[in-house]
C-alpha positions as CSV (number, residue, x, y, z in Angstrom):
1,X,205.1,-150.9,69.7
2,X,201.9,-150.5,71.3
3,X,199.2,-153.2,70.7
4,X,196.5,-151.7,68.4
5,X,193.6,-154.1,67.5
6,X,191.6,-153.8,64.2
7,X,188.3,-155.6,63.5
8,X,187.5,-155.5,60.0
9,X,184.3,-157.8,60.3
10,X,181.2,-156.8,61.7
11,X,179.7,-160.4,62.9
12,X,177.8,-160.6,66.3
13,X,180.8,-162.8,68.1
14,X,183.5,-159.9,66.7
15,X,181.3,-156.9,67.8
16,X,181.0,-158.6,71.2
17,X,185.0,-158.9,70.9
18,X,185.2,-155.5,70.1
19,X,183.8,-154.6,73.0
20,X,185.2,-157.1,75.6
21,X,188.5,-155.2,73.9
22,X,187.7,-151.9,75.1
23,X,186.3,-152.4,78.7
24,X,190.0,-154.2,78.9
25,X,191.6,-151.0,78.1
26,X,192.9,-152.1,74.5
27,X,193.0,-150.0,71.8
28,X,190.6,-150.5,68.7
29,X,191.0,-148.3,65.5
30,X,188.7,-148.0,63.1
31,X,191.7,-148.4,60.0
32,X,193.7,-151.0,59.0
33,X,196.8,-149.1,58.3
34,X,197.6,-148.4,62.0
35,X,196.6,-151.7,63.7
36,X,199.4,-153.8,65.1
37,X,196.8,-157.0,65.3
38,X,193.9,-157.8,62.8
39,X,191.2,-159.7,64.9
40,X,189.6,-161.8,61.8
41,X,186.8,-164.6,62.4
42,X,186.8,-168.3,61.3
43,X,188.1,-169.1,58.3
44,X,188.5,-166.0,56.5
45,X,189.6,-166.3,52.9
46,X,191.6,-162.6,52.1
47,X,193.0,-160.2,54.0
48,X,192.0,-156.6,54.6
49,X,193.2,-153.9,52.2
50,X,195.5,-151.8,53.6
51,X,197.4,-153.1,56.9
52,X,200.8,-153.0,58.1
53,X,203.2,-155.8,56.6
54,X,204.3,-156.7,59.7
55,X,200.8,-156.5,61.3
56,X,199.3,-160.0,63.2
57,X,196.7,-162.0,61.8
58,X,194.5,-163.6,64.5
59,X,191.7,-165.8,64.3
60,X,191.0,-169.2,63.6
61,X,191.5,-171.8,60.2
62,X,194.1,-169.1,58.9
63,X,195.4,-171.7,56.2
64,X,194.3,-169.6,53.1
65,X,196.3,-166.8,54.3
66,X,199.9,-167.1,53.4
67,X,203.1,-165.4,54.0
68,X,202.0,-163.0,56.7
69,X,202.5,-163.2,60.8
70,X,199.3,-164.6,62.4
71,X,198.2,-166.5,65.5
72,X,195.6,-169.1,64.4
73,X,193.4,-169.6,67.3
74,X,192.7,-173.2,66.8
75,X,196.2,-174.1,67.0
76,X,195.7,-173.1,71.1
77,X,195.0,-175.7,73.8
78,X,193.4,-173.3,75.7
79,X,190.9,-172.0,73.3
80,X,190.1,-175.3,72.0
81,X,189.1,-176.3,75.4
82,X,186.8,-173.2,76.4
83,X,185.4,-173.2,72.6
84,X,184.9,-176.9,73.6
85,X,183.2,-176.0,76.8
86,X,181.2,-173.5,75.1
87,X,180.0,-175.8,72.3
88,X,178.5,-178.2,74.8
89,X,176.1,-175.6,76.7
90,X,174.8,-174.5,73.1
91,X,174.1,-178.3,72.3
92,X,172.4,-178.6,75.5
93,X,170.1,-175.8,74.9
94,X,169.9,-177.0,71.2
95,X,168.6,-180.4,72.8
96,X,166.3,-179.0,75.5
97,X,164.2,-176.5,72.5
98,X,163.5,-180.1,70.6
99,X,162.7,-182.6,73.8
100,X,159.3,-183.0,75.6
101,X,161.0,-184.7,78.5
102,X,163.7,-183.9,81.5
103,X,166.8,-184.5,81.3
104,X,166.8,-187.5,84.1
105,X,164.4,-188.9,81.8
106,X,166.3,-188.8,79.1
107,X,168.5,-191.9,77.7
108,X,171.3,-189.8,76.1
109,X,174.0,-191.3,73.4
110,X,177.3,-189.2,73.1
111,X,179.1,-190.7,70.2
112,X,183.2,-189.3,70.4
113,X,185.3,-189.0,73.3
114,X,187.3,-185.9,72.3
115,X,187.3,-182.7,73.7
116,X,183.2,-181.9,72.7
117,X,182.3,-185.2,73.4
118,X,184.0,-184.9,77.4
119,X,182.5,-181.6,78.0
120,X,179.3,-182.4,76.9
121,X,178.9,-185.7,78.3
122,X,180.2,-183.8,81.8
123,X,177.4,-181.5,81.6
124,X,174.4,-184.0,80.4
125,X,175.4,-186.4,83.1
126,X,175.8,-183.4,85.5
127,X,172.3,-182.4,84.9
128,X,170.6,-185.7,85.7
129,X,170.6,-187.3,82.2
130,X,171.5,-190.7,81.6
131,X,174.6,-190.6,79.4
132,X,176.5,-193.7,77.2
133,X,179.1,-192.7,75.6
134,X,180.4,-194.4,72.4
135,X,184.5,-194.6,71.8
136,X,186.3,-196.7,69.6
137,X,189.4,-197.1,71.9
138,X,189.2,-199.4,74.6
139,X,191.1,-198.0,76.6
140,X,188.4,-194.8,76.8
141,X,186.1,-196.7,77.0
142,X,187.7,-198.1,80.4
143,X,188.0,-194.6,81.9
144,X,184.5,-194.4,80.8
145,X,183.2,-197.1,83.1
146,X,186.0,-195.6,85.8
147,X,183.9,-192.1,85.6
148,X,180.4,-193.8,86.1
149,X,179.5,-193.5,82.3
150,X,177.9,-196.5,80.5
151,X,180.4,-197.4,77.2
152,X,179.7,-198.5,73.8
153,X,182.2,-199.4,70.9
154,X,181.5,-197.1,68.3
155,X,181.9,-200.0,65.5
156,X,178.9,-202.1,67.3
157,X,176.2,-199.7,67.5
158,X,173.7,-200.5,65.4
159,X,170.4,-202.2,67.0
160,X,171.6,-201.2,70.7
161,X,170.5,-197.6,69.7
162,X,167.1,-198.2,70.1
163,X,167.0,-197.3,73.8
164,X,168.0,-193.7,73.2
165,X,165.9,-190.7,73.3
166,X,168.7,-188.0,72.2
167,X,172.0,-189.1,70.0
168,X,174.8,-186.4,70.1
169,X,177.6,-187.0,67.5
170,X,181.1,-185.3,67.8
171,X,182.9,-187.6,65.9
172,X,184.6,-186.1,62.9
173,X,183.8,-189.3,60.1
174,X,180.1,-191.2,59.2
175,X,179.3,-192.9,61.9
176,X,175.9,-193.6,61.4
177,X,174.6,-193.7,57.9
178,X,170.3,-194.1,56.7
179,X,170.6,-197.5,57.9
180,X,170.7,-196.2,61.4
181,X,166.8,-195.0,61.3
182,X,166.0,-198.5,61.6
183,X,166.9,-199.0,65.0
184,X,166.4,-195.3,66.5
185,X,163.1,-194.4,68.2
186,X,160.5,-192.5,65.8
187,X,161.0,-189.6,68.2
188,X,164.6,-189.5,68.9
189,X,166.2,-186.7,68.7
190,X,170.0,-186.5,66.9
191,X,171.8,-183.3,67.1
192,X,175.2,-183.5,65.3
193,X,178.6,-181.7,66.5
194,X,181.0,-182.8,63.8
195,X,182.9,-180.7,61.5
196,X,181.8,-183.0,59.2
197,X,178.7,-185.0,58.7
198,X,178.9,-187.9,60.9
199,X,174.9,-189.1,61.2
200,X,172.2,-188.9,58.3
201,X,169.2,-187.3,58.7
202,X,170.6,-185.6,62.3
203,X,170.0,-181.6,62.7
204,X,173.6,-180.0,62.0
205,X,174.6,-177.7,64.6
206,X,178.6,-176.7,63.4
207,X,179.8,-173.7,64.0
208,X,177.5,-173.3,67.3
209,X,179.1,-171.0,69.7
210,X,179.2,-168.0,67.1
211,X,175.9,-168.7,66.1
212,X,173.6,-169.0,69.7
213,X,176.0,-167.5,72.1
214,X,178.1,-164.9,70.2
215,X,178.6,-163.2,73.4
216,X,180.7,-166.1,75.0
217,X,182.1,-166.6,71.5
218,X,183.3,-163.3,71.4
219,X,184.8,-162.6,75.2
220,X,187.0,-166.0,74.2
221,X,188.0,-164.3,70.7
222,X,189.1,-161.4,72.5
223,X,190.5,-163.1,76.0
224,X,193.1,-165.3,73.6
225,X,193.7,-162.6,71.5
226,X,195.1,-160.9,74.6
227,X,196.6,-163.1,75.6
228,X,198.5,-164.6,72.7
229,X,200.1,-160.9,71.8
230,X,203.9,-161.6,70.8
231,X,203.3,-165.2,70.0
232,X,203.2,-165.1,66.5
233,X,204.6,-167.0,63.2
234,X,204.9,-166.3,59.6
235,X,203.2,-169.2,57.9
């Protein structure tokens, strides 16, 4: 059966999939009932009235949808690295709006060593910031050292923050609570990543690539959805 795409959403990162769709030659049509694959955004909570049993869910955080064939995006290596890629260029324009300094200026704290945490401390260090990165695990912080980054244990924080004039958080868990305002600079600036709140009084900036570059968002919706046609599960 020949792939037909249906977007039910009208979002900025969706319309911009739509149309990275149809310059690759897919088909997009405008009704549920004849799509072969239902492009959906981030977490939706219902389905769309009206589409094929055996049509293909895709999009990400699919868990509230149950018992039909779908492709959750965030379940893909290769998203999660290019969303991950993506992410860091929006914190770094995030960070340069709220500085009045350079970069090579700039003492820069990335807490979290995961897949944010490596692209972004790639690209602070790549544009002349000083970076420390702050792992729990030893052994990253070894390879830190290895990769000409200065380490910190995430646990022992506290008063060594006071050199820092940005503090990026990616991990997903409290790592620094009120107490942390103490030791900070009155004019550092703390942007935080996580899924979930991991430094108080910080600017939250989840969900960033659908929400300051929707286009990028979008071309990656639509490249994996492409790519991931036949690949699905009932779940």
């Amino acid at each position: 059966m020949q792939t037909r795409f249906y977007i039910p959403e009208d979002t900025p990162t969706l319309a911009y999939a739509r149309e990275y769709l149809l310059r690759r030659g897919m088909p997009i049509v405008s009704e549920g009932r004849y799509a072969s694959h239902v492009l959906l955004g981030m977490a939706p909570k219902t389905l769309p009235e009206d589409i094929p049993e055996d049509a293909v869910v895709m999009g990400g955080k699919l868990q509230a949808l149950a018992g039909v064939r779908k492709v959750d995006f965030l379940e893909d290596p290769y998203f999660l690295a290019e969303n991950a890629k993506i992410t860091a260029h929006c914190a770094l324009s995030e960070l340069l709006l709220r500085l009045n300094s350079i970069l090579p200026e700039c003492p820069v704290l990335v807490i979290g060593w995961g897949r944010i945490g490596k692209c972004l401390a790639a690209l602070l260090k790549n544009c002349g910031a000083s970076v420390t990165v702050a792992s729990r695990s030893e052994a990253n912080r070894g390879l830190l050292h290895a990769l000409g980054y200065q380490a910190m244990d995430t646990a022992t924080l506290g008063s060594n923050l006071a050199g820092f004039r940005a503090i990026l958080n990616t991990a997903p868990e409290l790592v620094l609570d009120e107490t942390a305002d103490t030791f900070t600079r009155s004019d550092c600036v703390k942007l935080d990543l996580a899924s979930v709140p991991g430094m108080a009084h910080a600017v939250s900036l989840r969900g960033l690539p659908g929400k300051t570059a929707p286009e990028s968002a979008g071309r990656l919706m639509a490249l994996t959805a492409i790519r991931l046609q036949g690949e699905e599960g009932v779940l």
